[in-house]
N, CA and C atoms as a LAMMPS dump frame, in Angstrom:
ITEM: TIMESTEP
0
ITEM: NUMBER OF ATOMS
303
ITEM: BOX BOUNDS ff ff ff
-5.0000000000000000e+02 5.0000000000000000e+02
-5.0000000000000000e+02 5.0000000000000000e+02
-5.0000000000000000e+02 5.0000000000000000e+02
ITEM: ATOMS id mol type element x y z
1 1 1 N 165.641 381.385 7.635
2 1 2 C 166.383 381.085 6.438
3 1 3 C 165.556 381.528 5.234
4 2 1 N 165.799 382.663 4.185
5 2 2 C 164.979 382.962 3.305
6 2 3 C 165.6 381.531 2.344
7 3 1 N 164.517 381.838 1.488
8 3 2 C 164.455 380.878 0.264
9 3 3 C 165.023 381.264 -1.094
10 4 1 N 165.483 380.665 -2.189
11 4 2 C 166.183 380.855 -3.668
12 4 3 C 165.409 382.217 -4.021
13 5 1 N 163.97 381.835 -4.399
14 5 2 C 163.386 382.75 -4.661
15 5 3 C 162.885 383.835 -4.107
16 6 1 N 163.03 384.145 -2.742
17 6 2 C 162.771 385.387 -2.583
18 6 3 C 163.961 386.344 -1.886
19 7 1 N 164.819 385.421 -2.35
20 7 2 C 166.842 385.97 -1.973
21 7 3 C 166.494 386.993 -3.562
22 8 1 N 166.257 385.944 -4.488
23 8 2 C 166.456 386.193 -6.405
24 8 3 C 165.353 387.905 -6.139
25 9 1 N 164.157 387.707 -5.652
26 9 2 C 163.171 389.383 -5.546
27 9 3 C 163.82 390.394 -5.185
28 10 1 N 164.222 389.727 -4.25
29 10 2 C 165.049 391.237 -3.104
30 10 3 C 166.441 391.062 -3.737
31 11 1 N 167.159 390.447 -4.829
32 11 2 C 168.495 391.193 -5.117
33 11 3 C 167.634 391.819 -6.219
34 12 1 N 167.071 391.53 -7.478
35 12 2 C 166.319 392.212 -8.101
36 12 3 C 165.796 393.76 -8.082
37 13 1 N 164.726 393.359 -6.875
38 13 2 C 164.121 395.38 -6.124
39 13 3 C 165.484 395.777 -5.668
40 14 1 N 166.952 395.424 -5.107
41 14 2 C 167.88 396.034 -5.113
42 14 3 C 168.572 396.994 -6.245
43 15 1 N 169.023 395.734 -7.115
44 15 2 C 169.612 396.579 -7.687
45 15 3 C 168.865 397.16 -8.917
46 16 1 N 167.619 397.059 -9.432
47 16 2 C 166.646 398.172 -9.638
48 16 3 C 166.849 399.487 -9.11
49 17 1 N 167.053 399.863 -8.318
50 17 2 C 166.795 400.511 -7.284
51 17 3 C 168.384 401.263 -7.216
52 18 1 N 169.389 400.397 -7.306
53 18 2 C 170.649 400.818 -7.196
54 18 3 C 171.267 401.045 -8.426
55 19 1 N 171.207 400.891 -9.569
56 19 2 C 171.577 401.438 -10.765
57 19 3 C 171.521 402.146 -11.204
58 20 1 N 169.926 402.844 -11.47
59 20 2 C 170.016 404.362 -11.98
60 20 3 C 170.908 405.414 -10.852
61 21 1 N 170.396 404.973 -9.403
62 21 2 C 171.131 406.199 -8.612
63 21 3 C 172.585 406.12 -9.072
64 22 1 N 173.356 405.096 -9.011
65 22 2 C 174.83 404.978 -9.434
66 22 3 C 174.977 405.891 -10.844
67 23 1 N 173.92 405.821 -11.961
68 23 2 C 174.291 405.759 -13.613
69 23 3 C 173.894 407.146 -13.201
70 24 1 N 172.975 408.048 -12.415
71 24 2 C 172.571 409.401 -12.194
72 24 3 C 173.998 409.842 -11.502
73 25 1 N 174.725 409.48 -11.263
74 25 2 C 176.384 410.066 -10.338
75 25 3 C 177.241 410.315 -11.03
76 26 1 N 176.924 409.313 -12.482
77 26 2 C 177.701 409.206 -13.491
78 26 3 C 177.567 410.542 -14.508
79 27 1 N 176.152 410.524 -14.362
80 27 2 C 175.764 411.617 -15.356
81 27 3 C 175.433 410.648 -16.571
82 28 1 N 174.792 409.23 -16.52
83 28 2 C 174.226 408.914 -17.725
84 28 3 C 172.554 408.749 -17.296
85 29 1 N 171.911 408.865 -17.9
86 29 2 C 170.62 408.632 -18.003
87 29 3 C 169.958 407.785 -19.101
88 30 1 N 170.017 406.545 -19.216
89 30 2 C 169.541 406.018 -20.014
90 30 3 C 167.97 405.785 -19.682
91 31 1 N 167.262 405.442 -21.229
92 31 2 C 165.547 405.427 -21.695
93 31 3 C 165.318 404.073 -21.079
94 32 1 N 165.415 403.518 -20.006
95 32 2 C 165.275 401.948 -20.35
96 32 3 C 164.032 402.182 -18.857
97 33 1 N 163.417 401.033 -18.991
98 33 2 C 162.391 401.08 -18.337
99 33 3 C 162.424 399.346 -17.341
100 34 1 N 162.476 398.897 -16.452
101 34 2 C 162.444 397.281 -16.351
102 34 3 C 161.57 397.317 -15.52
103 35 1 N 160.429 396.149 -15.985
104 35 2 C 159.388 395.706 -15.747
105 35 3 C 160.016 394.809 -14.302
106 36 1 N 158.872 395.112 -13.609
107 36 2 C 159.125 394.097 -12.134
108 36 3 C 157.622 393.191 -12.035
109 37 1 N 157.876 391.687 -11.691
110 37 2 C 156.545 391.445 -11.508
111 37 3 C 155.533 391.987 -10.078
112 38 1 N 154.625 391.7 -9.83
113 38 2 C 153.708 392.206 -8.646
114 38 3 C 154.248 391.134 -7.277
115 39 1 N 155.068 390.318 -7.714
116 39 2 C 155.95 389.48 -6.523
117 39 3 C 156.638 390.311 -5.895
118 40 1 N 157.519 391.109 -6.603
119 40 2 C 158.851 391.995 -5.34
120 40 3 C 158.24 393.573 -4.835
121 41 1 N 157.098 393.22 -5.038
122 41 2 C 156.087 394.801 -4.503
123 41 3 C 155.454 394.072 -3.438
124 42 1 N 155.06 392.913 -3.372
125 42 2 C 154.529 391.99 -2.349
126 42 3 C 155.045 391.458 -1.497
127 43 1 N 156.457 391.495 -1.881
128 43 2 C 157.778 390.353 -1.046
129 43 3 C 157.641 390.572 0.878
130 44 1 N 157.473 391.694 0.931
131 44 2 C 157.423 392.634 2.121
132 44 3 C 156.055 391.685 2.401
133 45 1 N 154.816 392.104 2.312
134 45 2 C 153.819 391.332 3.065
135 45 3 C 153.633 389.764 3.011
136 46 1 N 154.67 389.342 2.067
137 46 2 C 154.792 387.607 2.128
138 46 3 C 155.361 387.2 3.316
139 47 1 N 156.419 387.529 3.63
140 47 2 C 157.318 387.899 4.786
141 47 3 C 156.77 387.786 5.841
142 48 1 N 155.804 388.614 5.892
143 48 2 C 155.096 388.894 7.583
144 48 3 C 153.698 387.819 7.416
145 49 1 N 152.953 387.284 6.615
146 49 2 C 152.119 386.169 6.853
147 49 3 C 152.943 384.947 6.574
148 50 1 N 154.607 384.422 6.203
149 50 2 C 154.546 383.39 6.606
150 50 3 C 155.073 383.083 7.758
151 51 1 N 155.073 381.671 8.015
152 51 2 C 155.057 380.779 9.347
153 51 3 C 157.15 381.152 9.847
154 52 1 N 157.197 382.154 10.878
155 52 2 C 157.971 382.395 11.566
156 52 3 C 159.192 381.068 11.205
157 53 1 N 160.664 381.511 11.246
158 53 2 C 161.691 380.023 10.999
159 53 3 C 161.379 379.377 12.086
160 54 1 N 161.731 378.025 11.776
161 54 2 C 161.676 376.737 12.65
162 54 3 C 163.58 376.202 12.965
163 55 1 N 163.588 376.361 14.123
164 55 2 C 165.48 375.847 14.313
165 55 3 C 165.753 374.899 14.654
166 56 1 N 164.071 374.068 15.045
167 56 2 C 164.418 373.034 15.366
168 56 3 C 163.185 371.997 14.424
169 57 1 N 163.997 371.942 13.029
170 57 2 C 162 371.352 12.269
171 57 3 C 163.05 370.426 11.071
172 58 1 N 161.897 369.764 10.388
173 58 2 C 162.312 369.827 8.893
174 58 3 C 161.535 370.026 8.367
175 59 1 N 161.744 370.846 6.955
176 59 2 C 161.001 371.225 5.845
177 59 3 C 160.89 370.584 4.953
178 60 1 N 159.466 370.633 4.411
179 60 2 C 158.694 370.013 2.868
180 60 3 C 157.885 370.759 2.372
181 61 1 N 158.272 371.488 1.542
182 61 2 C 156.719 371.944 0.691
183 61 3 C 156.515 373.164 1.679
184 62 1 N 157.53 373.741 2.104
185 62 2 C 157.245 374.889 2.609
186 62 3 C 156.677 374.882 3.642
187 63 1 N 156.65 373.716 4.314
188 63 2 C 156.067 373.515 5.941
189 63 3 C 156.7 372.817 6.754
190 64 1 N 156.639 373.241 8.034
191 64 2 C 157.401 372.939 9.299
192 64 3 C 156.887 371.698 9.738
193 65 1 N 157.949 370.767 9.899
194 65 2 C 157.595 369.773 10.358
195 65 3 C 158.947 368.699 11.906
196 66 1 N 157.807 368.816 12.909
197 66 2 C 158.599 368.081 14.52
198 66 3 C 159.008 367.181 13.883
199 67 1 N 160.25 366.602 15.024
200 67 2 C 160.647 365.501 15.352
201 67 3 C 159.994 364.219 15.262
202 68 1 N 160.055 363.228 14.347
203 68 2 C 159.038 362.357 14.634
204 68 3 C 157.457 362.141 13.597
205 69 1 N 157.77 363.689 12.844
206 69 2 C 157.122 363.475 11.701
207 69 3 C 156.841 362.564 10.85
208 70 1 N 155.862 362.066 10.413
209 70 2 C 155.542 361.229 8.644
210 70 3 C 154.993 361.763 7.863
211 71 1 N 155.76 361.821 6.345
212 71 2 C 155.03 362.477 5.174
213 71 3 C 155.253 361.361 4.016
214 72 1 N 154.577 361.347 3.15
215 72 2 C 154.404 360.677 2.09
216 72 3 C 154.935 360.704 0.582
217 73 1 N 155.855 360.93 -0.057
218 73 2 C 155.83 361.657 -0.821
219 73 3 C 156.192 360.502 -2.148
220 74 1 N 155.333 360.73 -3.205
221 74 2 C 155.088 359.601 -3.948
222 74 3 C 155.515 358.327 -3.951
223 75 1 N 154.59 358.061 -2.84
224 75 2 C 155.246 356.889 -2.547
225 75 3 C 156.049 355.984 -1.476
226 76 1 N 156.942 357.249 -1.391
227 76 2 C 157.958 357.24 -0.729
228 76 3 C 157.63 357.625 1.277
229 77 1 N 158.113 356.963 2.367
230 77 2 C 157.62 357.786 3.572
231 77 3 C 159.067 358.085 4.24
232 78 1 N 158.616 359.254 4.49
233 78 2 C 160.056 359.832 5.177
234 78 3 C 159.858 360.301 6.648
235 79 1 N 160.616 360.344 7.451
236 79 2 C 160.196 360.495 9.119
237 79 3 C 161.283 361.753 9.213
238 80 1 N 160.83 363.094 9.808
239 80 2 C 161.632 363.725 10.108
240 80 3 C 162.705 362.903 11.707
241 81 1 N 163.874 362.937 11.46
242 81 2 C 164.221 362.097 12.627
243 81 3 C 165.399 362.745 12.927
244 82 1 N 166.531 362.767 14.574
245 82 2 C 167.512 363.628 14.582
246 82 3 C 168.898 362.839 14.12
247 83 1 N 170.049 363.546 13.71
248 83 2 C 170.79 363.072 12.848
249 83 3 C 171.849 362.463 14.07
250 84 1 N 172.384 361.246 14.425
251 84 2 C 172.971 360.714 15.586
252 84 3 C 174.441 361.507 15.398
253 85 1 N 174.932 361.445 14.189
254 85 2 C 176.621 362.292 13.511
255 85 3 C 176.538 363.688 13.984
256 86 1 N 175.156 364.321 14.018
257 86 2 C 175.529 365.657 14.48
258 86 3 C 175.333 366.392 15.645
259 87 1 N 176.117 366.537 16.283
260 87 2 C 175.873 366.94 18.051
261 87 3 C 176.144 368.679 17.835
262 88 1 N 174.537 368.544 18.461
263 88 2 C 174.159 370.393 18.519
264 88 3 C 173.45 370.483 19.435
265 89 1 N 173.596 371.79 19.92
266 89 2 C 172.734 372.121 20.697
267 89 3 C 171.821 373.69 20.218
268 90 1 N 171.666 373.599 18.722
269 90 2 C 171.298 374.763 18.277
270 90 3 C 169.914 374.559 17.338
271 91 1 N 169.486 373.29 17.564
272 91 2 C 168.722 372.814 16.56
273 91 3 C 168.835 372.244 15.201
274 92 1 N 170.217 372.556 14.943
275 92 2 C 170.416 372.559 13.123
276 92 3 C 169.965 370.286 13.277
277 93 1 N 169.957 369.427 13.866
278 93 2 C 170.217 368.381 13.661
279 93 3 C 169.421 367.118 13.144
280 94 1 N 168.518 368.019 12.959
281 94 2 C 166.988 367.093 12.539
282 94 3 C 167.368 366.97 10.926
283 95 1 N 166.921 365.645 9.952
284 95 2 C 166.978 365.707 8.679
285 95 3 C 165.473 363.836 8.848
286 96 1 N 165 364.726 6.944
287 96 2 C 163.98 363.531 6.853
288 96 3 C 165.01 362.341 6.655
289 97 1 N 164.717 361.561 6.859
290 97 2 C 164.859 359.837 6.531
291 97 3 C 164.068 358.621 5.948
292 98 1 N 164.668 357.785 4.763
293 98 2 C 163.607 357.099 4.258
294 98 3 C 163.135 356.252 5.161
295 99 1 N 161.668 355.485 5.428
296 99 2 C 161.542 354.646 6.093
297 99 3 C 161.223 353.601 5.124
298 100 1 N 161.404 352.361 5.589
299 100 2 C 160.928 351.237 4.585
300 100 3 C 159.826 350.895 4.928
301 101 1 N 158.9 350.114 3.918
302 101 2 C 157.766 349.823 4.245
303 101 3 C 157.577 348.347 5.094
């Protein structure tokens, strides 16, 4: 599952990429120049060092986390745990849950 922000890079280096060729078909050539940051030149090797999808996890903070998990989060403790309403056999069914103290 990619993420907001690196869906937002790669439509970006797209249509960068796809405009002038279109506006060159047209026969316009405009002076304009658009700055890209050093993120969507990198997007490609972000890709391949991070941690492979998880189909059967829940996520925090950009990390994979089993069945049975505890995390902390101000305060708050949440248990990754599986959802009883959703019958799968594809993984989608795991979600965190508050625990009380």
């Amino acid at each position: 599952m990619m993420n907001k922000r690196m869906f937002t890079l790669l439509l970006v280096a797209s249509l960068s990429a796809a405009v002038p060729a279109l506006a060159a078909q047209q026969g316009y050539r405009p002076d304009v120049a658009v700055q890209l940051p050093a993120e969507v030149w990198d997007a490609g090797n972000a890709s391949r060092n991070a941690a492979p999808p998880c189909h059967r996890c829940c996520i925090y903070n950009d990390q994979n986390y089993s069945e049975g998990a505890v995390v902390t989060v101000k305060n708050v403790v949440l248990q990754c745990v599986r959802d009883p309403n959703v019958l799968s056999t594809g993984g989608d069914d795991l979600h965190w849950q508050r625990l009380d103290k």
